[in-house]
VEXDREN-2710 file (C-alpha; in Angstrom, 1 decimal):
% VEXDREN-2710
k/r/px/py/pz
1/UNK/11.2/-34.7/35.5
2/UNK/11.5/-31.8/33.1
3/UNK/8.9/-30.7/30.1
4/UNK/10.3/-29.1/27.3
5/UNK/7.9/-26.2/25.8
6/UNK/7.8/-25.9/22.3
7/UNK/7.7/-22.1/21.4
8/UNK/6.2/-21.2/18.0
9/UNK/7.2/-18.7/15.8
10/UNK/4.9/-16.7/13.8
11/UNK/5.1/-17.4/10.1
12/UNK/7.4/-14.9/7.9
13/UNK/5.3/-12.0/6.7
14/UNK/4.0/-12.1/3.4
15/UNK/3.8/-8.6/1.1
16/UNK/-0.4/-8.1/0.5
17/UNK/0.6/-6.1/-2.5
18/UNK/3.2/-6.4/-5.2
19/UNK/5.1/-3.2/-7.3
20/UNK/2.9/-3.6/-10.4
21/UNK/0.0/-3.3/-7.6
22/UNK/1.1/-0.3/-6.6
23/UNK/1.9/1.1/-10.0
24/UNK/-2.1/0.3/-10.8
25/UNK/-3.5/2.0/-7.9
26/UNK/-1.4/5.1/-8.6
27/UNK/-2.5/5.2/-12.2
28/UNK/-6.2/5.2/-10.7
29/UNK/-6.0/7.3/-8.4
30/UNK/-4.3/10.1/-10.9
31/UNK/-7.5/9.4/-13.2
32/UNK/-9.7/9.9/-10.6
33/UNK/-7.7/13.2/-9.7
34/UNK/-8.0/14.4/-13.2
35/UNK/-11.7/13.7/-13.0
36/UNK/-12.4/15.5/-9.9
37/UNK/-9.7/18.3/-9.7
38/UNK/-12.3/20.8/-8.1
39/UNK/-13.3/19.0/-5.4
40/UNK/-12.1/19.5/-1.9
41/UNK/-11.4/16.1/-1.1
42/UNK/-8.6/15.9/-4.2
43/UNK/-6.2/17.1/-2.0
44/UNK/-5.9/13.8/-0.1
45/UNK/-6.0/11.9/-3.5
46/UNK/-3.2/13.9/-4.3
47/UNK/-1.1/12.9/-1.3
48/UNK/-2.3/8.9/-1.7
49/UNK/-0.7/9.7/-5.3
50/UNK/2.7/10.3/-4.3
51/UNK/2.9/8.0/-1.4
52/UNK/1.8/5.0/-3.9
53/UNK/4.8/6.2/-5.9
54/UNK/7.4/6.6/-3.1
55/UNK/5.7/2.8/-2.2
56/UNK/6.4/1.3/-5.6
57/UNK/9.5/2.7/-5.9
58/UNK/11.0/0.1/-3.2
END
């Protein structure tokens, strides 16, 4: 007598975040830049900038 096992596949991926998401964070983040442009930490604002914009550009 055999079994069969059933084997599950995970569910498809859905995307947490859409373009115009992406597009809003950016547009925050270069406020808050503008804001704080003397303080040390801007520079990794500044890099969160542009990879939001690479990101929304997909």
């Amino acid at each position: 007598m055999t079994t069969a096992t059933a084997t599950i596949e995970p569910a498809r991926a859905r995307a947490v975040l859409s373009n115009q998401d992406f597009k809003l964070l950016q547009d925050a983040v270069l406020f808050y830049l503008k804001a704080h442009e003397d303080d040390p930490i801007s520079s990794k604002y500044s890099s969160l900038y542009h990879r939001l914009g690479s990101a929304s550009r997909r």
